[in-house]
N, CA, C and O atoms as a GROMACS GRO file, in nm:
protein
  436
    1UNK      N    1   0.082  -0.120   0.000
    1UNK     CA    2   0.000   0.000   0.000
    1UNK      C    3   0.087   0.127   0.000
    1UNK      O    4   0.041   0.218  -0.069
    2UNK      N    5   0.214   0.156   0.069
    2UNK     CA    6   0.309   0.227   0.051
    2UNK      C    7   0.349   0.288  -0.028
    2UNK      O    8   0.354   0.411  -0.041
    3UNK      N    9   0.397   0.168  -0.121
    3UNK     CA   10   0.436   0.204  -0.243
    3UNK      C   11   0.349   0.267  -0.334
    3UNK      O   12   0.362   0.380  -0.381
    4UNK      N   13   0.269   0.194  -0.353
    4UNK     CA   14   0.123   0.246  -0.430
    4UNK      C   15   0.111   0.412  -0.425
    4UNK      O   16   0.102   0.496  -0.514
    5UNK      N   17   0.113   0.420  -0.281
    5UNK     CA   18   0.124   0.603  -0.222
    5UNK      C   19   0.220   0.657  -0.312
    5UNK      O   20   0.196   0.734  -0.404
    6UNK      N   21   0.336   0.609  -0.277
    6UNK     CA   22   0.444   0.706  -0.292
    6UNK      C   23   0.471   0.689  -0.443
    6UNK      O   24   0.526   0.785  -0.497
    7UNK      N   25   0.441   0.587  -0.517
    7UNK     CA   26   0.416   0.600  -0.675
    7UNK      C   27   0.332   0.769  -0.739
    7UNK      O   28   0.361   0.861  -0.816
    8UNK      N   29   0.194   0.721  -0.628
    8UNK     CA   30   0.102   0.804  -0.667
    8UNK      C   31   0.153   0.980  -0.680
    8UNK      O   32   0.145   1.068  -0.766
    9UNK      N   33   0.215   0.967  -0.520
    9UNK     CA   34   0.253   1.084  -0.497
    9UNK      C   35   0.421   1.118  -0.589
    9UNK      O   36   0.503   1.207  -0.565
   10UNK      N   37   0.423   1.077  -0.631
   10UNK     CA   38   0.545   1.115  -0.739
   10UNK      C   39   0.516   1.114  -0.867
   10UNK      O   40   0.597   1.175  -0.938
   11UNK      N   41   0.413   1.057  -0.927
   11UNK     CA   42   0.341   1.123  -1.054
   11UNK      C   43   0.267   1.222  -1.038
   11UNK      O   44   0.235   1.285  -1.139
   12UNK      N   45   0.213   1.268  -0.894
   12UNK     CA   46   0.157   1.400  -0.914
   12UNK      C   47   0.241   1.522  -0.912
   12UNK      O   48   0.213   1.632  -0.961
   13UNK      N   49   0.386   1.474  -0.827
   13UNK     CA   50   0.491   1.579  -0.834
   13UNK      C   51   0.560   1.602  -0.980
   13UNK      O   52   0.575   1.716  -1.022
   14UNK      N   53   0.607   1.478  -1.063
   14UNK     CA   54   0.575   1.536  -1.179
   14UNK      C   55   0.464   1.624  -1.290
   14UNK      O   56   0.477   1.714  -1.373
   15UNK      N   57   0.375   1.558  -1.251
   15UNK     CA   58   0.288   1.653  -1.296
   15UNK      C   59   0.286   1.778  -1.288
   15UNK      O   60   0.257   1.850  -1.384
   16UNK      N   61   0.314   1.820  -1.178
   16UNK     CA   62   0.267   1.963  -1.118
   16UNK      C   63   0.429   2.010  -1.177
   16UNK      O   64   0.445   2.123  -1.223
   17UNK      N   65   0.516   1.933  -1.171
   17UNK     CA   66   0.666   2.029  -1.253
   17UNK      C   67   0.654   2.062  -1.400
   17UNK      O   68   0.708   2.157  -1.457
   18UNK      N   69   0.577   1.971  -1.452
   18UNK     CA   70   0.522   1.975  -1.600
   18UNK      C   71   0.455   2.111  -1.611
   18UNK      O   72   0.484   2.182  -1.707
   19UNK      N   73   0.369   2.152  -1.523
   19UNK     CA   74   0.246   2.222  -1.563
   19UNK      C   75   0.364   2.339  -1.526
   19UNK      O   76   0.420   2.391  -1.622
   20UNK      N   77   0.407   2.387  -1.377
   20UNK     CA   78   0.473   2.467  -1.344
   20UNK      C   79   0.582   2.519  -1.491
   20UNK      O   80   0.601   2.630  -1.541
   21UNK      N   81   0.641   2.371  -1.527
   21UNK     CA   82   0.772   2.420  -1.646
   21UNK      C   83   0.694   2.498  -1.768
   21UNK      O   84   0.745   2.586  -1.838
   22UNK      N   85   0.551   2.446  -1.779
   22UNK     CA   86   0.484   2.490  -1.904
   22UNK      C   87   0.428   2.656  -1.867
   22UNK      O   88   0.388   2.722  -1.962
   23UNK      N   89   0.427   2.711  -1.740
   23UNK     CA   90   0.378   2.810  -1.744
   23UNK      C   91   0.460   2.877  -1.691
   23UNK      O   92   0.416   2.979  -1.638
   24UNK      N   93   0.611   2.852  -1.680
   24UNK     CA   94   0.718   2.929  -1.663
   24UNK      C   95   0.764   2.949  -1.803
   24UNK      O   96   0.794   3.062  -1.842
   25UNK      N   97   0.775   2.824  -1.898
   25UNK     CA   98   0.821   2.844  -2.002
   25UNK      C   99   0.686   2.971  -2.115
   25UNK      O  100   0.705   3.032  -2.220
   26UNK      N  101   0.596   2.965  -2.048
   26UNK     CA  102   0.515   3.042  -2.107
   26UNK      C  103   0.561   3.178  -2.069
   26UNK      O  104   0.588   3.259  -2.158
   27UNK      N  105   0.570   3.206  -1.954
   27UNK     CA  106   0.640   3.335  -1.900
   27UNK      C  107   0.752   3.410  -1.949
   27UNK      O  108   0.793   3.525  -1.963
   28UNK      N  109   0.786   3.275  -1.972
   28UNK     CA  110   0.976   3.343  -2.075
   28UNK      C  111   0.973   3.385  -2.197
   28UNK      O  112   1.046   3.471  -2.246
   29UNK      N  113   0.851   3.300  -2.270
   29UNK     CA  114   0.832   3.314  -2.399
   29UNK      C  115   0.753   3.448  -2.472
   29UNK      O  116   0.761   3.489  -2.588
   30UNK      N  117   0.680   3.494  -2.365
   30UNK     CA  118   0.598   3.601  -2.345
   30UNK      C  119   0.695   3.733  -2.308
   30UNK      O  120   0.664   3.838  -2.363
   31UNK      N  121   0.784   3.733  -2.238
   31UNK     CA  122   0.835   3.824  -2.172
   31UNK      C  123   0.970   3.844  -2.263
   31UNK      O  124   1.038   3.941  -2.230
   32UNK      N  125   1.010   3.778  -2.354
   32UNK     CA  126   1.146   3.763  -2.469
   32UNK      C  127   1.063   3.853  -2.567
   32UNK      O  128   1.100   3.966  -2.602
   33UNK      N  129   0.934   3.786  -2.613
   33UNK     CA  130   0.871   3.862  -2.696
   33UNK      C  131   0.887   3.999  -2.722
   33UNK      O  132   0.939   4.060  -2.815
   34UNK      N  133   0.823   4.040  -2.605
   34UNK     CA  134   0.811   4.166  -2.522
   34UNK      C  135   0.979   4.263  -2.546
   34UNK      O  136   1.019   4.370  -2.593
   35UNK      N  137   1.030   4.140  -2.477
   35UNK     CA  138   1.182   4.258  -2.471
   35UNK      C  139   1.266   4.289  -2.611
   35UNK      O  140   1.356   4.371  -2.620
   36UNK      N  141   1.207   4.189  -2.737
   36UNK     CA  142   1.244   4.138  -2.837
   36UNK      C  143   1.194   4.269  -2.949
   36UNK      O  144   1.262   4.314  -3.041
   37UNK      N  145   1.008   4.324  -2.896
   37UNK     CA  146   0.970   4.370  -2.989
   37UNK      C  147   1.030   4.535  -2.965
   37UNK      O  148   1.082   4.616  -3.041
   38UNK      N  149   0.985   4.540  -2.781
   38UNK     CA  150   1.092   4.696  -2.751
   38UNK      C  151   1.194   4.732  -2.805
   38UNK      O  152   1.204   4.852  -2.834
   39UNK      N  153   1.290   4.651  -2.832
   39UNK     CA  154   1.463   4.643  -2.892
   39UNK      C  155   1.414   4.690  -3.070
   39UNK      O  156   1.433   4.793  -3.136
   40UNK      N  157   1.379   4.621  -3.086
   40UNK     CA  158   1.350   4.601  -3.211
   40UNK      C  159   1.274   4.747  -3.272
   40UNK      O  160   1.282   4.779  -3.391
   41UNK      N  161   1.207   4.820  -3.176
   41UNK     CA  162   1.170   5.003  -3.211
   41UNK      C  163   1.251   5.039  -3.185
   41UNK      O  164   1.232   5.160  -3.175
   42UNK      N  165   1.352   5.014  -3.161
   42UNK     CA  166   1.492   5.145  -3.125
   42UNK      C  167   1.563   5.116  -3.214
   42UNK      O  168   1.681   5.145  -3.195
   43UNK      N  169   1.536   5.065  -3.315
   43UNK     CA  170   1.642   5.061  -3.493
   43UNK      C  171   1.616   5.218  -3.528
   43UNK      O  172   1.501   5.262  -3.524
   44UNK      N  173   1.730   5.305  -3.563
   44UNK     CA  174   1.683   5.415  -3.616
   44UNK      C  175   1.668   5.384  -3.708
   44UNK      O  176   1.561   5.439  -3.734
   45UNK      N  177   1.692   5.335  -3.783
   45UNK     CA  178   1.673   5.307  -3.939
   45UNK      C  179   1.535   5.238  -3.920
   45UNK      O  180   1.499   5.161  -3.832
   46UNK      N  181   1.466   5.289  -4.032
   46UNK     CA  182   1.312   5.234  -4.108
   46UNK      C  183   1.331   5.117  -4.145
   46UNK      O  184   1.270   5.024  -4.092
   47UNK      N  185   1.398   5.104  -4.219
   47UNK     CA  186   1.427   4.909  -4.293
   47UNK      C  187   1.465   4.862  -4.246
   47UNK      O  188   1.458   4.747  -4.291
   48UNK      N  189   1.539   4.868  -4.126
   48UNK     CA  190   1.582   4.752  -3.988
   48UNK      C  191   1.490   4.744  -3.892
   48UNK      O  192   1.484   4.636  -3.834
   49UNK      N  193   1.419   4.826  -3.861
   49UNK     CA  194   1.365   4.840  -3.748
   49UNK      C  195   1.213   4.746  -3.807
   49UNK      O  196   1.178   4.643  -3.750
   50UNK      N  197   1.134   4.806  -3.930
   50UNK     CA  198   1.042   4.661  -3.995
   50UNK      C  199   1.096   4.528  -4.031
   50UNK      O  200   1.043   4.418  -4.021
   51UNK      N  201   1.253   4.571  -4.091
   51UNK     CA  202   1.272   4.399  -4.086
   51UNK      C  203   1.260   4.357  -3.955
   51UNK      O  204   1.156   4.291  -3.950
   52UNK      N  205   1.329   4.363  -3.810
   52UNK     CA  206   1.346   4.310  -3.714
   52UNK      C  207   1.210   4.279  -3.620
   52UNK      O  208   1.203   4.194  -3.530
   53UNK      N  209   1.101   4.373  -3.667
   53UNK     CA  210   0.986   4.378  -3.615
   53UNK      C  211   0.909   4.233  -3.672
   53UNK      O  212   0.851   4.147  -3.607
   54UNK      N  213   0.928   4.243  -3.795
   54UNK     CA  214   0.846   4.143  -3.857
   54UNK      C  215   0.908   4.037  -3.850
   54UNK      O  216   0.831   3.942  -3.864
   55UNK      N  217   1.024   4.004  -3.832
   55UNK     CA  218   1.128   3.859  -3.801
   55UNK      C  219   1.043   3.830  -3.665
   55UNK      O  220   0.968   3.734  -3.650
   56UNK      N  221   1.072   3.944  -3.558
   56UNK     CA  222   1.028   3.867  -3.451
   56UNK      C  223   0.884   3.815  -3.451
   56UNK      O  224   0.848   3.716  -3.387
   57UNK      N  225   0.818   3.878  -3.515
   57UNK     CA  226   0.651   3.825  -3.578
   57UNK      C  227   0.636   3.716  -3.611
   57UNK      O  228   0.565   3.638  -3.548
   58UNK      N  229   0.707   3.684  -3.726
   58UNK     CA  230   0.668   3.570  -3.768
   58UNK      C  231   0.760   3.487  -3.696
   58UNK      O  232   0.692   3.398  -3.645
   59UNK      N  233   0.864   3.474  -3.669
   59UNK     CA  234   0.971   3.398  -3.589
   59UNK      C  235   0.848   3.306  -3.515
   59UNK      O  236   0.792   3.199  -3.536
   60UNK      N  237   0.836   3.442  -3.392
   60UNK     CA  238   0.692   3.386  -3.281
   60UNK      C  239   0.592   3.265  -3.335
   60UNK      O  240   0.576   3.148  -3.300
   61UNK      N  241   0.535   3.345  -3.434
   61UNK     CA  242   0.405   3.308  -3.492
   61UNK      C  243   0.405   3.141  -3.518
   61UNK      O  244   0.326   3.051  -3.488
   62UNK      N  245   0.554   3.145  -3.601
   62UNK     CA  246   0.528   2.987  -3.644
   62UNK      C  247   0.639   2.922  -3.604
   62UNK      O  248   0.706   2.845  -3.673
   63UNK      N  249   0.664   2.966  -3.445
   63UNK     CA  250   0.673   2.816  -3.313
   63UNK      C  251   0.572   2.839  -3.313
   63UNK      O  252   0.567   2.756  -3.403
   64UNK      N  253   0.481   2.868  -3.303
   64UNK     CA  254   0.355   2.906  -3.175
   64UNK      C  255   0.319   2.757  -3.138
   64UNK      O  256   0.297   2.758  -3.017
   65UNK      N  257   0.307   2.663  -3.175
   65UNK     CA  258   0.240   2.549  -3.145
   65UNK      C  259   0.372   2.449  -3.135
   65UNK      O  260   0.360   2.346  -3.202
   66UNK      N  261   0.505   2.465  -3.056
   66UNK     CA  262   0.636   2.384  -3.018
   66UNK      C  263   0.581   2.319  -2.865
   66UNK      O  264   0.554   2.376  -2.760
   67UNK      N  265   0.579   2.212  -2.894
   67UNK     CA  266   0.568   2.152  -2.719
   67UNK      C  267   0.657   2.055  -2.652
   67UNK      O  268   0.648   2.008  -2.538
   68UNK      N  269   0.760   2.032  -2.759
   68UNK     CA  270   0.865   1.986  -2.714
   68UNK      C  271   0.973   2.061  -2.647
   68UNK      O  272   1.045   2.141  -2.707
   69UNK      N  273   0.986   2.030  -2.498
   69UNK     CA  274   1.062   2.077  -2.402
   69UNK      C  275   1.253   2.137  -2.449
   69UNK      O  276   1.326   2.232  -2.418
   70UNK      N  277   1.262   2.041  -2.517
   70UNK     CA  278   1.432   2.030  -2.554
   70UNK      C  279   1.446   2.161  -2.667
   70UNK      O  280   1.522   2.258  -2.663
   71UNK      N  281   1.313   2.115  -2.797
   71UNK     CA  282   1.272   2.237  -2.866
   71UNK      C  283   1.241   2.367  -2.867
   71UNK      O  284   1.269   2.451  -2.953
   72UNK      N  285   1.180   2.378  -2.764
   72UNK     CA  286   1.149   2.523  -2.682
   72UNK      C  287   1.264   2.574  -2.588
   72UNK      O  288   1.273   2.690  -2.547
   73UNK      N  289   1.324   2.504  -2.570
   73UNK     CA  290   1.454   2.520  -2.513
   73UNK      C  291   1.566   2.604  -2.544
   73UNK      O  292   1.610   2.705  -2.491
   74UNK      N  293   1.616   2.504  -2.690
   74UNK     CA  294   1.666   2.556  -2.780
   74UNK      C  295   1.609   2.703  -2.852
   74UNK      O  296   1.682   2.802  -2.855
   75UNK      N  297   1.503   2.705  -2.897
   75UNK     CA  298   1.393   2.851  -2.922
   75UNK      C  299   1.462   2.988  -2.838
   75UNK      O  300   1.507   3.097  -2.874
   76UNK      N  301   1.442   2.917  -2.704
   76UNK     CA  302   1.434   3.031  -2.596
   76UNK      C  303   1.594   3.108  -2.592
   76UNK      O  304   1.635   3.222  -2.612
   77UNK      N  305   1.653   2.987  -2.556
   77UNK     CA  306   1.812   3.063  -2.584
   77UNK      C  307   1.857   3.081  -2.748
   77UNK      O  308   1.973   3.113  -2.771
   78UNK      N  309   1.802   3.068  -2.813
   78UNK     CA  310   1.789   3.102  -2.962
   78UNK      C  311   1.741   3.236  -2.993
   78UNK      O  312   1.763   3.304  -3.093
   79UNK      N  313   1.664   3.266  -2.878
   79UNK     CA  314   1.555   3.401  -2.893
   79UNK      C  315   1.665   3.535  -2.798
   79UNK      O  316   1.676   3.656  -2.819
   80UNK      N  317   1.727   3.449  -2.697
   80UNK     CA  318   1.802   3.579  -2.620
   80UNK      C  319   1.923   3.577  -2.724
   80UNK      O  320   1.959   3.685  -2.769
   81UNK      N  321   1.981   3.473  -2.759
   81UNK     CA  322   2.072   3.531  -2.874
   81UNK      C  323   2.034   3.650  -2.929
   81UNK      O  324   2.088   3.761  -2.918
   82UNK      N  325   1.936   3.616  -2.990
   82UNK     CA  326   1.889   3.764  -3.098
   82UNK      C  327   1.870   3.892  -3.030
   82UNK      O  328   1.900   3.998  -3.083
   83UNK      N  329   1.823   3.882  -2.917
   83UNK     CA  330   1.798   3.993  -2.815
   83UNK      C  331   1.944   4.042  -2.810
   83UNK      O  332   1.961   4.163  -2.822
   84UNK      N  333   2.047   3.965  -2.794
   84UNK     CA  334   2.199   4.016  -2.790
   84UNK      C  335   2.224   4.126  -2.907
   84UNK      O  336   2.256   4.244  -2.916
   85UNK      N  337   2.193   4.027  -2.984
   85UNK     CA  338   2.214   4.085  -3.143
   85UNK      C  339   2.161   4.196  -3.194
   85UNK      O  340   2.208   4.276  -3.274
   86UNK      N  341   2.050   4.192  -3.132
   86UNK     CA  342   1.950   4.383  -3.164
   86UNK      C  343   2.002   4.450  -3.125
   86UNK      O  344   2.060   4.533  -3.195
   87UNK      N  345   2.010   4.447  -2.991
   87UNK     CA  346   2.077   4.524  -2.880
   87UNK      C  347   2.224   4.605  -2.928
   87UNK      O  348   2.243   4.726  -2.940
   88UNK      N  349   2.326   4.484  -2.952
   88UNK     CA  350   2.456   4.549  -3.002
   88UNK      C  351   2.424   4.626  -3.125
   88UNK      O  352   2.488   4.731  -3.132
   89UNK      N  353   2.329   4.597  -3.242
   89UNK     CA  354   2.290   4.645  -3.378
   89UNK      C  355   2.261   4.804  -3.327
   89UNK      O  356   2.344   4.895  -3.327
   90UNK      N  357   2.119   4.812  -3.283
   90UNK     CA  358   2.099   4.926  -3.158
   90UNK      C  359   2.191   5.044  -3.179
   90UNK      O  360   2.198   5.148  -3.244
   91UNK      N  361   2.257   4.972  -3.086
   91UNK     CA  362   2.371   5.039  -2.995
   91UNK      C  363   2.456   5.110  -3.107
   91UNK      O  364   2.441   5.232  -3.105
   92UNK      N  365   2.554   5.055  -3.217
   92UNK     CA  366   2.560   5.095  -3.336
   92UNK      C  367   2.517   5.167  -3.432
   92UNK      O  368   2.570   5.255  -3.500
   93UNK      N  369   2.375   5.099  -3.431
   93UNK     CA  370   2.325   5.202  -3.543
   93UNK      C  371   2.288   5.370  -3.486
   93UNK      O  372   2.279   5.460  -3.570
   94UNK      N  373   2.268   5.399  -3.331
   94UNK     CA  374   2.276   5.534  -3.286
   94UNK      C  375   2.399   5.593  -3.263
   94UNK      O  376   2.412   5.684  -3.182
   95UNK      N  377   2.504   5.542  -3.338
   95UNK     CA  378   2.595   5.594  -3.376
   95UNK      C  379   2.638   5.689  -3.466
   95UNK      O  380   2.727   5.774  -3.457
   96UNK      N  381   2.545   5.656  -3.572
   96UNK     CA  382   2.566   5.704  -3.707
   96UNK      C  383   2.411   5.784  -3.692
   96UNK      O  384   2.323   5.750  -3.613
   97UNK      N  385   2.404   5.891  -3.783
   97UNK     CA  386   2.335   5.942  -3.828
   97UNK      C  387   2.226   5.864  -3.952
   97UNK      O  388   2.269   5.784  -4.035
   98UNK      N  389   2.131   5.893  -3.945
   98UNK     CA  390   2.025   5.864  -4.084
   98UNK      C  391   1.938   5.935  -4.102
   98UNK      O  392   1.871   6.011  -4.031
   99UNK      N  393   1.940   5.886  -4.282
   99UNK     CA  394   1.865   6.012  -4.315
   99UNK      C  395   1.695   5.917  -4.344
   99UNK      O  396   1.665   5.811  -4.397
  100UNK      N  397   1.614   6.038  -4.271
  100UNK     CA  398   1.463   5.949  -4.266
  100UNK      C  399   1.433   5.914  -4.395
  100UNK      O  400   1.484   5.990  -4.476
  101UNK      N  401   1.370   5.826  -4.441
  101UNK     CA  402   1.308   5.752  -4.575
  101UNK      C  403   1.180   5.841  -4.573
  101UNK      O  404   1.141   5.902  -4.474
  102UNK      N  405   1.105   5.840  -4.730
  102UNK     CA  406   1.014   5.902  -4.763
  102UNK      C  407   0.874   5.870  -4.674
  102UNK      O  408   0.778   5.942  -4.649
  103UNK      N  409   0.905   5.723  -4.636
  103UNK     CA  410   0.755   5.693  -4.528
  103UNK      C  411   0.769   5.732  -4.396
  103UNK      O  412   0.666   5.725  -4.330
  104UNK      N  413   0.854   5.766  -4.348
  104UNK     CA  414   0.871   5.872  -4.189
  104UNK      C  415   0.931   5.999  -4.242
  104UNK      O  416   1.046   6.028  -4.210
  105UNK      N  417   0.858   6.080  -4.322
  105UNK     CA  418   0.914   6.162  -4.312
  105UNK      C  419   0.727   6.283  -4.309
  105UNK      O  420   0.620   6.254  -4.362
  106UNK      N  421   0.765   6.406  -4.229
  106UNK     CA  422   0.596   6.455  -4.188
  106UNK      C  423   0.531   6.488  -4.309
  106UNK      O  424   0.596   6.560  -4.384
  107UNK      N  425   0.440   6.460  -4.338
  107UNK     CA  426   0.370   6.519  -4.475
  107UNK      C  427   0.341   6.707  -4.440
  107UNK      O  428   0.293   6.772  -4.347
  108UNK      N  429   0.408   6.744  -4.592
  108UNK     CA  430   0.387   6.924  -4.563
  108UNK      C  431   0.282   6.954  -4.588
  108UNK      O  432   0.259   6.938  -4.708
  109UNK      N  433   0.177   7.000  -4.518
  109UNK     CA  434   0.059   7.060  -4.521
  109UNK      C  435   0.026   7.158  -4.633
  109UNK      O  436  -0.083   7.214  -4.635
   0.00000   0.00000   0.00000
């Protein structure tokens, strides 16, 4: 009867690490997003700043349905890479000056 217990009670502790990992990993995935799409408006440049916007778009979009742990894994530190990568781009590109493109630029009244 013991055993039986302590079986029981150790598939529910997995369980509950499952659910916990799935809504931590939801947390991360949500919150990369987030820090992914902020980074990604501070391109001064027009054509970096939509490319990088729309990478992270669709990037997102089609994991959206990854439920493999090892996969999402890989994703996630795949995703702060890039966060590295904006960031230093960023950092660079407010270095230099640019000149606004015809679609940010104010229409003259």
């Amino acid at each position: 009867m013991a055993m039986y217990q302590m079986q029981q009670h150790t598939r529910r502790r997995a369980n509950d690490t499952e659910i916990n990992m799935a809504s931590c990993s939801r947390a991360q995935v949500i919150s990369l997003y987030r820090m992914l799409m902020k980074e990604s408006k501070k391109f001064p440049s027009y054509n970096y700043r939509t490319y990088a916007l729309r990478r992270v778009k669709d990037g997102f979009r089609e994991n959206l349905h990854v439920e493999n742990p090892k996969t999402l894994d890989m994703l996630i530190n795949q995703a702060r890479e890039n966060l590295a990568v904006i960031k230093r781009q960023v950092s660079i590109g407010l270095l230099y000056s640019v000149q606004r493109t015809v679609v940010e630029r104010e229409p003259h009244l």
